[in-house]
C-alpha positions as CSV (number, residue, x, y, z in Angstrom):
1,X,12.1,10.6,22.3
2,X,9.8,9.7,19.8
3,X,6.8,11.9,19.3
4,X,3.0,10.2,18.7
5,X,2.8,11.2,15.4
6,X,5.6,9.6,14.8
7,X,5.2,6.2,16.6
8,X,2.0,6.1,14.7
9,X,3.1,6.7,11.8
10,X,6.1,4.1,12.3
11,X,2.8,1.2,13.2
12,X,1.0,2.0,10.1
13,X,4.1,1.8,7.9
14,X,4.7,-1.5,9.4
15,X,1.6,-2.8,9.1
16,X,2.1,-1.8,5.3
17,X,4.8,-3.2,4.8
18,X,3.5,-6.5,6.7
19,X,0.3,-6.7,4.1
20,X,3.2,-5.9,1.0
21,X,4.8,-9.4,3.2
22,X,1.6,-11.2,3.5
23,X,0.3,-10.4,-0.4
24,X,3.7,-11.5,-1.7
25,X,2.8,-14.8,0.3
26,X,-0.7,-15.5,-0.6
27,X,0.2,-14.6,-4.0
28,X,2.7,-17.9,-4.5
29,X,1.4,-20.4,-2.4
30,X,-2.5,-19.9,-3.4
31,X,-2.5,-17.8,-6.6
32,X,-6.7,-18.3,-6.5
33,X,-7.0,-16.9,-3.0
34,X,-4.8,-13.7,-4.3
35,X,-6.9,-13.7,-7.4
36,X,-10.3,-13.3,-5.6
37,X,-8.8,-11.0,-3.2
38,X,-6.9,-8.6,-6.0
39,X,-10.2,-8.6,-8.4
40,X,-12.5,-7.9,-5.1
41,X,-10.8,-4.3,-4.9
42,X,-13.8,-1.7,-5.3
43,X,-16.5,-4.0,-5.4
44,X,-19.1,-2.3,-3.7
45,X,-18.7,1.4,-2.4
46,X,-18.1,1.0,1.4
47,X,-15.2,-1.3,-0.2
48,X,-13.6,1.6,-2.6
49,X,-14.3,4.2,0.9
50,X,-12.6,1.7,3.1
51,X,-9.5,1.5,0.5
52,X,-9.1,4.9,-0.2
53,X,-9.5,5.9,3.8
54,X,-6.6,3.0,4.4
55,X,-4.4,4.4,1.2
56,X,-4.5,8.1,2.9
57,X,-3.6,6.7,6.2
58,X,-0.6,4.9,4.7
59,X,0.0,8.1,2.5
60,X,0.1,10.6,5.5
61,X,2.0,8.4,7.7
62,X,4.6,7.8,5.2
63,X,4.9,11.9,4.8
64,X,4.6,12.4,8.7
65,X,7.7,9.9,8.8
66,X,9.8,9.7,6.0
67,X,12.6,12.0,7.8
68,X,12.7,8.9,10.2
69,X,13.5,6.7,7.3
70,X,16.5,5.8,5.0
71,X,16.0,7.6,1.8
72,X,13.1,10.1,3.3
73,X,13.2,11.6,-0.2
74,X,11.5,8.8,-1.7
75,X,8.9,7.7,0.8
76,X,8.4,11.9,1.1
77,X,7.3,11.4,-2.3
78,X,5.8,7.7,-2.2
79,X,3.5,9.5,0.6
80,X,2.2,12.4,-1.4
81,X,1.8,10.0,-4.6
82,X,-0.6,8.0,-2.5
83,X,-2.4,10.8,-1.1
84,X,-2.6,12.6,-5.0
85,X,-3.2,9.6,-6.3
86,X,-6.5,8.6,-3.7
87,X,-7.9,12.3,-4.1
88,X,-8.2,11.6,-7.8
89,X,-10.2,8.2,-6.8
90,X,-11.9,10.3,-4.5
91,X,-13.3,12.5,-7.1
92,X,-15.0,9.4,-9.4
93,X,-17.9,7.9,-8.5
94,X,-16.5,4.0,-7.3
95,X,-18.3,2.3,-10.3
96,X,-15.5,4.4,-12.6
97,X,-12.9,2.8,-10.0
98,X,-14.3,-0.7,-9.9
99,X,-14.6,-0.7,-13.9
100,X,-10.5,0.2,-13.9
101,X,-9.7,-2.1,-11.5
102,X,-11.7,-4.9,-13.7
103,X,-9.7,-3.7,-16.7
104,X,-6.2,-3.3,-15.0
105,X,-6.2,-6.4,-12.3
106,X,-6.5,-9.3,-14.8
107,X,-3.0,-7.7,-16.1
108,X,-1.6,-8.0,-13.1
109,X,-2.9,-11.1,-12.3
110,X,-0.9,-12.4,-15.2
111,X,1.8,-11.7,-13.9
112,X,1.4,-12.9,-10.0
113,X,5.0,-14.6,-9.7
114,X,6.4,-10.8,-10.4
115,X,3.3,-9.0,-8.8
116,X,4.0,-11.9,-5.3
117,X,8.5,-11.0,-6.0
118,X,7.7,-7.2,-6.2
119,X,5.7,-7.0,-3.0
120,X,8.2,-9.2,-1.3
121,X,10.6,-6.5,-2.0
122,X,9.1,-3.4,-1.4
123,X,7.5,-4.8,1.8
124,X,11.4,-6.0,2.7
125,X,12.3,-2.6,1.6
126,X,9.9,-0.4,3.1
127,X,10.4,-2.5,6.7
128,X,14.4,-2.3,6.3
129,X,13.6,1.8,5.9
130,X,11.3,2.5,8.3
131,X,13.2,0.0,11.4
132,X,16.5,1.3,10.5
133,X,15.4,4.6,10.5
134,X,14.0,4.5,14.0
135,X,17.4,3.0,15.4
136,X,19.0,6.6,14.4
């Protein structure tokens, strides 16, 4: 039997993997709607709070289930990245985080076709992991 922990850990992996799904989506069929939404990452501070409370959600719940998963090594590791990783954002003031963001997105948004493929497959990837995972 699965523990709660677990099973909510499982829900917020999925739901990851579902935005991953939906992003890869929105990112091919309407580039400008992906482009608004990408560049709108730490606009205001309740906006870079909200984003770093969602990232250590997805962060713990990929640690709390990662023995669950196929290759539990890596999402072990993808979980504690994303936790590191938001602590550090946690430490600058969200101006800081807004002005990399404004530097770093219009890179990626270069690139959308290969930003839209990648999240198609780590979405795929991270849903494959986590649902064949819970069948064991």
């Amino acid at each position: 039997m699965t523990s709660t922990p677990d099973m909510l850990a499982l829900i917020v992996i999925v739901l990851a993997a579902i935005y991953l799904l939906v992003l890869a989506k929105v990112s091919l069929l309407t580039p400008e709607k992906a482009s608004e939404f990408l560049l709108g990452h730490a606009s205001s501070a309740r906006l870079h709070y909200l984003e770093l409370g969602i990232r250590l959600i997805a962060g713990a719940a990929f640690v709390i289930r990662a023995r669950l998963m196929v290759f539990p090594e890596v999402f072990t590791i993808f979980g504690w990245v994303l936790i590191g990783t938001t602590a550090c954002l946690l430490l600058i003031p969200w101006q800081w985080h807004r002005r990399i963001a404004l530097k770093s997105v219009p890179y990626a948004l270069r690139s959308l076709k290969l930003v839209a493929i990648s999240s198609l497959a780590f979405g795929g990837f991270i849903l494959f992991c986590a649902l064949s995972g819970y069948a064991s």
